[in-house]
PyMOL commands that place a pseudoatom at each C-alpha (Angstrom):
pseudoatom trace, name=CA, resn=UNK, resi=1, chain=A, elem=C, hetatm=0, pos=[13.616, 78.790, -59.652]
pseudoatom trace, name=CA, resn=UNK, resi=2, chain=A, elem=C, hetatm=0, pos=[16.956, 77.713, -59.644]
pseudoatom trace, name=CA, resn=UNK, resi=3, chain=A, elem=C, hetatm=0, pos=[19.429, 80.460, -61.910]
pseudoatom trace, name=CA, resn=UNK, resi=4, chain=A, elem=C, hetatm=0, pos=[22.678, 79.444, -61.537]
pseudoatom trace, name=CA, resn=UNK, resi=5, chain=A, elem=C, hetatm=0, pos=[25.431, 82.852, -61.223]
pseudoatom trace, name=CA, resn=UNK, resi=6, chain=A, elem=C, hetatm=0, pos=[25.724, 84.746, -64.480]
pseudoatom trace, name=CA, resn=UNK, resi=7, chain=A, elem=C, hetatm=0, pos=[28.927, 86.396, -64.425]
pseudoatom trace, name=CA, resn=UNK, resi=8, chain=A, elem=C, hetatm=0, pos=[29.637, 90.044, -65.355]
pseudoatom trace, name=CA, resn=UNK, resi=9, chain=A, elem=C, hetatm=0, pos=[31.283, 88.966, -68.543]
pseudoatom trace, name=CA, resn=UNK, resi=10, chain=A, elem=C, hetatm=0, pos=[28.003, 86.964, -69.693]
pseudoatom trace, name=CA, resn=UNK, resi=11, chain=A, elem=C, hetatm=0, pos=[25.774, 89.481, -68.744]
pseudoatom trace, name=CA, resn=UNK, resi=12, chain=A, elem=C, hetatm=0, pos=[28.084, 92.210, -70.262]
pseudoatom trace, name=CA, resn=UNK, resi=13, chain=A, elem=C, hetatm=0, pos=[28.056, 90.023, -73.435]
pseudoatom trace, name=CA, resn=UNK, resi=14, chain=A, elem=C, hetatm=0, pos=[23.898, 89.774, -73.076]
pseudoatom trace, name=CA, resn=UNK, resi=15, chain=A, elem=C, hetatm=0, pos=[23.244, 93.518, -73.076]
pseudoatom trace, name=CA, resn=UNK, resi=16, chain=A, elem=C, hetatm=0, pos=[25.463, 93.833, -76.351]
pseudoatom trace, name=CA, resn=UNK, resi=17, chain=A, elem=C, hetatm=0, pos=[22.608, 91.874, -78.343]
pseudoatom trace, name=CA, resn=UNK, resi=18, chain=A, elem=C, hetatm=0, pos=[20.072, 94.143, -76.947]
pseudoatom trace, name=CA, resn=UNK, resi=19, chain=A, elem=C, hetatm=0, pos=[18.085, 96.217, -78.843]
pseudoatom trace, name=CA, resn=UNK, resi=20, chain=A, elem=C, hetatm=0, pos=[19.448, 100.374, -77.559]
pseudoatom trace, name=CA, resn=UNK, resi=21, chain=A, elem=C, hetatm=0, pos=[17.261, 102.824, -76.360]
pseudoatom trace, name=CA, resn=UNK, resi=22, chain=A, elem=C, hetatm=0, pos=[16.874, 105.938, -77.228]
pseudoatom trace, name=CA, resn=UNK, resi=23, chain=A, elem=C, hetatm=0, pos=[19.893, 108.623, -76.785]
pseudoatom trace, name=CA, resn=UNK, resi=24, chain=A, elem=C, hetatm=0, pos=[19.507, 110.882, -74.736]
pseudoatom trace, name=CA, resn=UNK, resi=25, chain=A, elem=C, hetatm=0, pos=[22.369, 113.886, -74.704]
pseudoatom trace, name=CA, resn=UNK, resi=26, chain=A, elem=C, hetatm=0, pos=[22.993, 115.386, -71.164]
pseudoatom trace, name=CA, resn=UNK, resi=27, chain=A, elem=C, hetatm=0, pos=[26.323, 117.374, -70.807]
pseudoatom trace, name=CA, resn=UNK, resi=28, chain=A, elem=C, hetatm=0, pos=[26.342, 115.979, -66.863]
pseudoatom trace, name=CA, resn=UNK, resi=29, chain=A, elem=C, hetatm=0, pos=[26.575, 112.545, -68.035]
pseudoatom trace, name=CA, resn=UNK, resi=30, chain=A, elem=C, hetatm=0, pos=[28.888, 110.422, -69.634]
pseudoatom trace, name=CA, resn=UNK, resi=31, chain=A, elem=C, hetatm=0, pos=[26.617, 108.066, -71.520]
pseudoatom trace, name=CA, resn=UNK, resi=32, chain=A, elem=C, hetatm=0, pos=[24.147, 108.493, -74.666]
pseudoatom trace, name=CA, resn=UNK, resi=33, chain=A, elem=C, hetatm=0, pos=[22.003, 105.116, -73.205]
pseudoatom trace, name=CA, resn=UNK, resi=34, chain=A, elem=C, hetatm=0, pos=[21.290, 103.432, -70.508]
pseudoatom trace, name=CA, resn=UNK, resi=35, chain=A, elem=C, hetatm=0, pos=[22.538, 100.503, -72.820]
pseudoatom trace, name=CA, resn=UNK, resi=36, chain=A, elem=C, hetatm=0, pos=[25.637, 102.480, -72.969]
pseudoatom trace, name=CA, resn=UNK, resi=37, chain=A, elem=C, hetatm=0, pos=[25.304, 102.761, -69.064]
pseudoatom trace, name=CA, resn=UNK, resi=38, chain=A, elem=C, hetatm=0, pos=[24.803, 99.586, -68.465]
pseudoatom trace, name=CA, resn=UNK, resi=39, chain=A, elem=C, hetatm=0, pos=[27.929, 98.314, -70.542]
pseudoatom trace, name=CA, resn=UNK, resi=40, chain=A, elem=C, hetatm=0, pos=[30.072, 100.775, -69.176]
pseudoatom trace, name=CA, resn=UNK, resi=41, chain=A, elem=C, hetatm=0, pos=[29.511, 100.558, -65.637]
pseudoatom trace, name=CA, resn=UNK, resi=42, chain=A, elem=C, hetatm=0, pos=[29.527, 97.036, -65.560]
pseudoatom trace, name=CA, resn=UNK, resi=43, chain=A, elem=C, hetatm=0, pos=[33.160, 96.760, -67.310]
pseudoatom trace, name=CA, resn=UNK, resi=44, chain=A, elem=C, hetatm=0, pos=[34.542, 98.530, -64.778]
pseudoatom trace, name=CA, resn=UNK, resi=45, chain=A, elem=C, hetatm=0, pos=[32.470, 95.784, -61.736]
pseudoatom trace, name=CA, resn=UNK, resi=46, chain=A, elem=C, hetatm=0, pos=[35.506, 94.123, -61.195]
pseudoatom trace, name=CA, resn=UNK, resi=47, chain=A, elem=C, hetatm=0, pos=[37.924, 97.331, -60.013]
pseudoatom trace, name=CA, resn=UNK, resi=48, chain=A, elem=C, hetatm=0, pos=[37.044, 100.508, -57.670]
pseudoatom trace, name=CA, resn=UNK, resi=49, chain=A, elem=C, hetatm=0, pos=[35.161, 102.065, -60.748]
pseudoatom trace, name=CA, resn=UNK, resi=50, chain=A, elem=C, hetatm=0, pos=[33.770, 105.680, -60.220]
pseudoatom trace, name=CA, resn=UNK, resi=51, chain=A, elem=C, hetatm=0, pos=[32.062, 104.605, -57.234]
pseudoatom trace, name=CA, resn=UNK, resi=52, chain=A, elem=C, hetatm=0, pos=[35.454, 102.727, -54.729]
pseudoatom trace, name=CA, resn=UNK, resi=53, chain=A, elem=C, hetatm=0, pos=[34.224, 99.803, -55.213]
pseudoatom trace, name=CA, resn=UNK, resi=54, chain=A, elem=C, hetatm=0, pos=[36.161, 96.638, -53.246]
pseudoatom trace, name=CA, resn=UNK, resi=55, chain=A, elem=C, hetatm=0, pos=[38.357, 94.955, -55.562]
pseudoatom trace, name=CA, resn=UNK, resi=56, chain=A, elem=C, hetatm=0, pos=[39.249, 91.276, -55.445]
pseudoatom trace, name=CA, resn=UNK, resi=57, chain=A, elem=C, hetatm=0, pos=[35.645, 90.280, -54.439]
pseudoatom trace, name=CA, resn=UNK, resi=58, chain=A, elem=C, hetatm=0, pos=[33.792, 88.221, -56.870]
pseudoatom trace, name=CA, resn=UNK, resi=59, chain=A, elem=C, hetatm=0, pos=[30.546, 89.830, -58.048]
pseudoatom trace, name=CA, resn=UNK, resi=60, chain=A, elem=C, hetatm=0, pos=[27.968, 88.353, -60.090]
pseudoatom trace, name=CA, resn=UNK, resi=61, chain=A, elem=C, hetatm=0, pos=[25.091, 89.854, -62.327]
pseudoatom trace, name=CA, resn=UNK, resi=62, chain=A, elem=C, hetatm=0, pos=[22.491, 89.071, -59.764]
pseudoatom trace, name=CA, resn=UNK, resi=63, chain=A, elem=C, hetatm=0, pos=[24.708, 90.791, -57.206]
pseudoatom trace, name=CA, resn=UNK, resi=64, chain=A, elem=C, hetatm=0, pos=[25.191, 93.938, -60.023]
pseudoatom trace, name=CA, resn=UNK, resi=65, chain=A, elem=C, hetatm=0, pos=[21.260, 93.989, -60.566]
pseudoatom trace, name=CA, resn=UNK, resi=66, chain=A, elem=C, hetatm=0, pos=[20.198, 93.949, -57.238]
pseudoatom trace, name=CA, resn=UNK, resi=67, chain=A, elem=C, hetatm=0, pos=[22.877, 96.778, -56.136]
pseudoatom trace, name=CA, resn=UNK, resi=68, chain=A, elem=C, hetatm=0, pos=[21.734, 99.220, -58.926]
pseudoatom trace, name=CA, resn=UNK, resi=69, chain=A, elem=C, hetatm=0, pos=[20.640, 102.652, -57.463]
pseudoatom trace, name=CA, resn=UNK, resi=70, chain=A, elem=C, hetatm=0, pos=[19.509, 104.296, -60.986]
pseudoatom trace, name=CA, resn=UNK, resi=71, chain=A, elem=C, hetatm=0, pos=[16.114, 103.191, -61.726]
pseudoatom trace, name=CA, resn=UNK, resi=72, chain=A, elem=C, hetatm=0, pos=[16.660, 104.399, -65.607]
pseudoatom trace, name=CA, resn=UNK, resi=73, chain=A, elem=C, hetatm=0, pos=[18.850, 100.815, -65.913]
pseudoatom trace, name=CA, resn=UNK, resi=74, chain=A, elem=C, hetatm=0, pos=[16.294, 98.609, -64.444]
pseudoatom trace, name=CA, resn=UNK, resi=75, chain=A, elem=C, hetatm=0, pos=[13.740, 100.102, -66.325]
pseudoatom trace, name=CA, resn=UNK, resi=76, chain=A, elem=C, hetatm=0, pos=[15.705, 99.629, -69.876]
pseudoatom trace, name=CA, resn=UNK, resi=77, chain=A, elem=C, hetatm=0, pos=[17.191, 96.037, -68.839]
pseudoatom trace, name=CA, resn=UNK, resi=78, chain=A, elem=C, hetatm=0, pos=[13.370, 94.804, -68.243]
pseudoatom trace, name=CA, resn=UNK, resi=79, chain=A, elem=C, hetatm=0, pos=[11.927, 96.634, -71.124]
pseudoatom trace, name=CA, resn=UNK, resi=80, chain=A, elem=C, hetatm=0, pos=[15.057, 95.664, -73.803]
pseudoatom trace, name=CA, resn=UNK, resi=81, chain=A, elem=C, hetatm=0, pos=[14.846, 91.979, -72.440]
pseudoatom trace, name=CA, resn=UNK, resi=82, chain=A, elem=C, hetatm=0, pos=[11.004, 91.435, -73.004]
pseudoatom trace, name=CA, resn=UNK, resi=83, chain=A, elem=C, hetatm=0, pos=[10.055, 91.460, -69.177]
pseudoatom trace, name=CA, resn=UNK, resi=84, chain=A, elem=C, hetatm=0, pos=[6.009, 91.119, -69.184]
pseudoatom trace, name=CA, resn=UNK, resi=85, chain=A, elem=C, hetatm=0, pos=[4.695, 94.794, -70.090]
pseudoatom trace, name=CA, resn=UNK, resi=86, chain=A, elem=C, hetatm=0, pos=[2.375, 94.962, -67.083]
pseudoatom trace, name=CA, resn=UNK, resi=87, chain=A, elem=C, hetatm=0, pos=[5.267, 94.226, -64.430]
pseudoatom trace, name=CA, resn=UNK, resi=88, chain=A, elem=C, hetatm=0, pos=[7.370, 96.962, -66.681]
pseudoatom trace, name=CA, resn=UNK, resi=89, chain=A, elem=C, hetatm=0, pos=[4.586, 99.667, -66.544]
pseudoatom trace, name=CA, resn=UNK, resi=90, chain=A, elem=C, hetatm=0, pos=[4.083, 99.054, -62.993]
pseudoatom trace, name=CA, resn=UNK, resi=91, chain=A, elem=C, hetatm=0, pos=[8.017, 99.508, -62.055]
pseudoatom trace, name=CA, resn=UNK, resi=92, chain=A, elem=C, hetatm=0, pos=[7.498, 102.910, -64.401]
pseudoatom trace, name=CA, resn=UNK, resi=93, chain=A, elem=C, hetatm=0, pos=[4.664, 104.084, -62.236]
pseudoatom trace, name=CA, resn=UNK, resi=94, chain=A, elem=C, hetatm=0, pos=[7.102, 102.801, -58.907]
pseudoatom trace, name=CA, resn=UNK, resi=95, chain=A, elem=C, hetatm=0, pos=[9.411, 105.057, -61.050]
pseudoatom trace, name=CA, resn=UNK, resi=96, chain=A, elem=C, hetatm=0, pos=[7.477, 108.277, -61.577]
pseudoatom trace, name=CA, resn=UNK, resi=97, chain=A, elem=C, hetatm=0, pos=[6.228, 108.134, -57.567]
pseudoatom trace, name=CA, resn=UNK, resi=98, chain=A, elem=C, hetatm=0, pos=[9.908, 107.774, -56.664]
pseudoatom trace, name=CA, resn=UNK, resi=99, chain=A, elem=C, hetatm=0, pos=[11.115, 109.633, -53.356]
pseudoatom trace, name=CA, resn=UNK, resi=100, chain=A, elem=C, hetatm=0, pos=[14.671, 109.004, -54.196]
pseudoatom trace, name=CA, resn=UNK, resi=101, chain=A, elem=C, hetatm=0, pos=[16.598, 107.212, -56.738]
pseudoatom trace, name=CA, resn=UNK, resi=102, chain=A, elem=C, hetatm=0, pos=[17.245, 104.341, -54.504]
pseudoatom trace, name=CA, resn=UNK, resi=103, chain=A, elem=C, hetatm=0, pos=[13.998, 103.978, -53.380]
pseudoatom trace, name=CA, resn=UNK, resi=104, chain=A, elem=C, hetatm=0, pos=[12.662, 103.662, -56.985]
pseudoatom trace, name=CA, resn=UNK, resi=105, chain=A, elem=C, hetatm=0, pos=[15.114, 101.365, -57.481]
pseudoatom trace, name=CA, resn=UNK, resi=106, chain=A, elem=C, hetatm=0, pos=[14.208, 99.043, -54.837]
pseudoatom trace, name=CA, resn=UNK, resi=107, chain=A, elem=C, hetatm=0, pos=[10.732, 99.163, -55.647]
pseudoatom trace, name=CA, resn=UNK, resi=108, chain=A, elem=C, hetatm=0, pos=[11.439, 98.588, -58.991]
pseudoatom trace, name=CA, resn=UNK, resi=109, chain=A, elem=C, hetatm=0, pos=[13.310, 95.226, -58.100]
pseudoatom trace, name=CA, resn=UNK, resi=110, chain=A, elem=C, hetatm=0, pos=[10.397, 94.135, -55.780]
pseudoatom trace, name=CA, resn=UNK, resi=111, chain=A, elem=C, hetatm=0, pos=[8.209, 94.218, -58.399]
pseudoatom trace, name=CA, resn=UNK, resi=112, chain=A, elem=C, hetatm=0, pos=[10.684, 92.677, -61.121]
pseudoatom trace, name=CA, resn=UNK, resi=113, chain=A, elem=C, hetatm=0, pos=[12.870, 90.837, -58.896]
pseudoatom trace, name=CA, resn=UNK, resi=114, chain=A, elem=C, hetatm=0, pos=[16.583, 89.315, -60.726]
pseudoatom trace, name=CA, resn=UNK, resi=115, chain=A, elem=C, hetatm=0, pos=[15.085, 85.925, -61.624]
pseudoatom trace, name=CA, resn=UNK, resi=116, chain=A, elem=C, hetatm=0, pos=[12.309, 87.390, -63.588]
pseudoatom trace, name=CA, resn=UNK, resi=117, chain=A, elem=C, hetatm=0, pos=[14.874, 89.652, -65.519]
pseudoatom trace, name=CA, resn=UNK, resi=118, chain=A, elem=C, hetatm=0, pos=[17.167, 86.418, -66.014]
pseudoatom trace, name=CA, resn=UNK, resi=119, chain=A, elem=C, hetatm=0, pos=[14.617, 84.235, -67.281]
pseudoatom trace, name=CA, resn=UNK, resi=120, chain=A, elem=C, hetatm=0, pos=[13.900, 87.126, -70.287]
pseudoatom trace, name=CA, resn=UNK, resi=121, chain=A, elem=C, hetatm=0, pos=[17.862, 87.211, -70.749]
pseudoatom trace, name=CA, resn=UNK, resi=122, chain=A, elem=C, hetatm=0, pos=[18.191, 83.410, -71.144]
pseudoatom trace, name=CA, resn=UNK, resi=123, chain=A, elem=C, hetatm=0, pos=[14.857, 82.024, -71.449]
pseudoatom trace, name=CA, resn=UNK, resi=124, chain=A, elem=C, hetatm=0, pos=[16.477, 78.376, -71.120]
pseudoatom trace, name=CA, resn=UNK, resi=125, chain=A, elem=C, hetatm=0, pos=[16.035, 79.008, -67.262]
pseudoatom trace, name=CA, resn=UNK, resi=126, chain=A, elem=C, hetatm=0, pos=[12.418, 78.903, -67.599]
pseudoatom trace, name=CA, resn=UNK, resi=127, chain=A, elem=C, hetatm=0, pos=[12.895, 75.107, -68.021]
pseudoatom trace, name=CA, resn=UNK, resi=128, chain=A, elem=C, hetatm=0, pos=[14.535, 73.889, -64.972]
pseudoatom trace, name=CA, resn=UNK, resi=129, chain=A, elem=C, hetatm=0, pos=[13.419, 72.472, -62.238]
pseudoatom trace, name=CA, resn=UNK, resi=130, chain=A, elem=C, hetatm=0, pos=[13.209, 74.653, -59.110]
for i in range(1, 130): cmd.bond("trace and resi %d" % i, "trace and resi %d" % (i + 1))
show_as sticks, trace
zoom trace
């Protein structure tokens, strides 16, 4: 299937109209949701952010989904999107049997890969020709 680049701005706009998830307080973190997460890490895609990121490079939302290291943002973007709830309880199991955050996380995108997510988000994809 053919998804054509989604840029941060889009996909920042996207997670707005999603429905939140439930807050959860932690005095290590700066965030209430992974909503909240997602929003506020990717505003910051285009500069260094927290993590020294390169600047000047042009990064889509394929590019931000499949570089995600905390599982607990996959897991809400497929679930607040309306990813199938078989493929989302089996990325929570690849979840809960996690050796390491980025582990889950790539086992979590193997089993709902960016163009699955994407076709949830804007469901006009599922219409075009491969």
């Amino acid at each position: 299937m053919a998804i054509p680049s989604i840029s941060i701005k889009v996909f920042i706009a996207t997670i707005r109209y999603l429905r939140p998830d439930a807050p959860v307080s932690n005095p290590k973190k700066w965030y209430l949701t992974q909503k909240e997460h997602w929003i506020g890490w990717l505003s910051e895609y285009n500069g260094p952010g927290a993590y020294g990121r390169k600047t000047g490079v042009h990064r889509d939302a394929k590019f931000a989904y499949n570089h995600v290291v905390q599982p607990e943002l996959l897991l809400y973007l497929a679930t607040a999107s309306g990813v199938d709830g078989e493929l989302v309880a089996a990325a929570n199991r690849a979840f809960e049997n996690r050796k390491s955050l980025m582990q889950a996380a790539g086992e979590i995108r193997a089993i709902i890969p960016w163009e699955t997510v994407a076709v949830a988000l804007w469901p006009k994809y599922k219409f075009m020709e491969p």
